[in-house]
N, C-alpha and C positions, 0 to 999 in steps of 0.2 A: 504494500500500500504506500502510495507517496505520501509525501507530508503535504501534500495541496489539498488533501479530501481525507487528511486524517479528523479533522473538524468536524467534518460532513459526517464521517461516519459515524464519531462521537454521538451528536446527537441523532444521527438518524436510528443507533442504539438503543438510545433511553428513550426516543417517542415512539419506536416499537416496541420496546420492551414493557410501557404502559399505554399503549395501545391509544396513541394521537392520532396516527394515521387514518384517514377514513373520516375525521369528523370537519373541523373547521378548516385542516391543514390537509394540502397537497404536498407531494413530497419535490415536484415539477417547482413549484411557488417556492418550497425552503430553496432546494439548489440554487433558484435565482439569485434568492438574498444573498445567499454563502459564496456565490462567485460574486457576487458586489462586497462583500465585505473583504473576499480573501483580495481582490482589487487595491479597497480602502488601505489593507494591511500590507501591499507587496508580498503576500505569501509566497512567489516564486521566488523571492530573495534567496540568494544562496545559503543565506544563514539560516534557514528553516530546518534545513537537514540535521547540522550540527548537532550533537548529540542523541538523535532518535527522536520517538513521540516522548508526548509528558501525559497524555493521558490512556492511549492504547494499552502499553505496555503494565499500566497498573489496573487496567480494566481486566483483562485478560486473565490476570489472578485473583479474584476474587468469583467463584462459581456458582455458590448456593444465590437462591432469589433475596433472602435479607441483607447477605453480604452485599449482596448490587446494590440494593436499594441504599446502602449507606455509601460505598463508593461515588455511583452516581449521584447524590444528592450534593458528595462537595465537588464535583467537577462541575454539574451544572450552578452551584454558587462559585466555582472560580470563573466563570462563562459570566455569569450574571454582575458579577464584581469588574471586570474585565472592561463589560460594557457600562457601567457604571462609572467607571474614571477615566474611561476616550470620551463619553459624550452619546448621547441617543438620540439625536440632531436628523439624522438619517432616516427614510421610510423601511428600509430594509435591516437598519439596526433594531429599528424601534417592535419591525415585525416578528423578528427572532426573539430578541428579548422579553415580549410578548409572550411568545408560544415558551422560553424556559423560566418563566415566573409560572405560567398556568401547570408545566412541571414539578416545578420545585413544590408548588403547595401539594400536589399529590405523590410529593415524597415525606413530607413531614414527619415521619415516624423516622427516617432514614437520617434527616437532619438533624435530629435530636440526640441517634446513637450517635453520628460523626461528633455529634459537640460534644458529648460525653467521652468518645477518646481523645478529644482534642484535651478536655478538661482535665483526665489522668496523666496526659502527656505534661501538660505543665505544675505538677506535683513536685513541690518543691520536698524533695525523699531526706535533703538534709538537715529539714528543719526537723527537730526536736517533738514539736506536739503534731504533725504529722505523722514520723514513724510511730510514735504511742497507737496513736488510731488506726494505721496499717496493722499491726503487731495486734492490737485486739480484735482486727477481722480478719488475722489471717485464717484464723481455723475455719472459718466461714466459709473463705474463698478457699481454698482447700474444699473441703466437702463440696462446692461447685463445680471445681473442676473433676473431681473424682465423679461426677453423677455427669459431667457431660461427656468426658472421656471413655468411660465405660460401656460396652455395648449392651443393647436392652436383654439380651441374653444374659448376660454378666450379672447386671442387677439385678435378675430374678434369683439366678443361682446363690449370691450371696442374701438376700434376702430370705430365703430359704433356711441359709448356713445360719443365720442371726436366731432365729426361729425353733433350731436346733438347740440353741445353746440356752 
């Protein structure tokens, strides 16, 4: 895939994957925009290439439908952010930008775990009454991972074993 239509496919990804297509939006109408805007942007610039995609390659690892859902929800807020600080001046800016606000709001569940790693990401681990409150959940989180890691066969058989005893 070139980098001229890795954009294109980005979202043409997530308005399939929630099912835009068919209602307000043609997919004939996005193309337009997106060859207008990758215009606006010079995406043929040679520097496009330069290091790979920024959003394919992290799309592509995440598999299950909730994983997506939280993926996609910051890439279409790094899209939305994007157009937000060039300006939405434009009919074709303004029409895309359109169609990924009407996405974002039916990602909202997706937005909310993104903020939630974003939120453990900036945990400051060296402060003092943070680690206390890590260190009395860990046992918790522990028993979470152990109940998500385990297969439902697994849990049965040890629940059995508990049972026994």
């Amino acid at each position: 895939m070139t980098c001229q239509t890795y954009s294109f496919f980005v979202l043409s990804v997530v308005m399939i994957y929630f099912g835009r297509f068919g209602n307000s939006l043609t997919l004939a109408q996005l193309q337009n925009d997106i060859d207008k805007l990758k215009a606006d942007f010079n995406s043929s610039h040679s520097d496009v290439a330069d290091g790979g995609p920024i959003f394919i390659e992290k799309l592509s690892n995440w598999t299950e439908r909730n994983e997506k859902r939280i993926i996609l929800s910051q890439i279409v807020s790094m899209y939305l952010e994007m157009f937000e600080n060039t300006g939405k001046s434009k009919a074709h800016v303004r029409h895309i930008a359109e169609e990924l606000y009407t996405l974002k709001n039916s990602l909202s569940d997706g937005s909310k775990k993104a903020k939630d790693l974003m939120d453990i990401a900036k945990l400051q681990m060296t402060d003092l009454k943070i680690q206390r409150k890590a260190v009395n959940e860990l046992l918790s989180v522990l028993q979470k991972l152990v109940e998500t890691s385990t297969s439902p066969k697994r849990k049965r058989s040890q629940s059995l074993w508990r049972c026994r005893c």
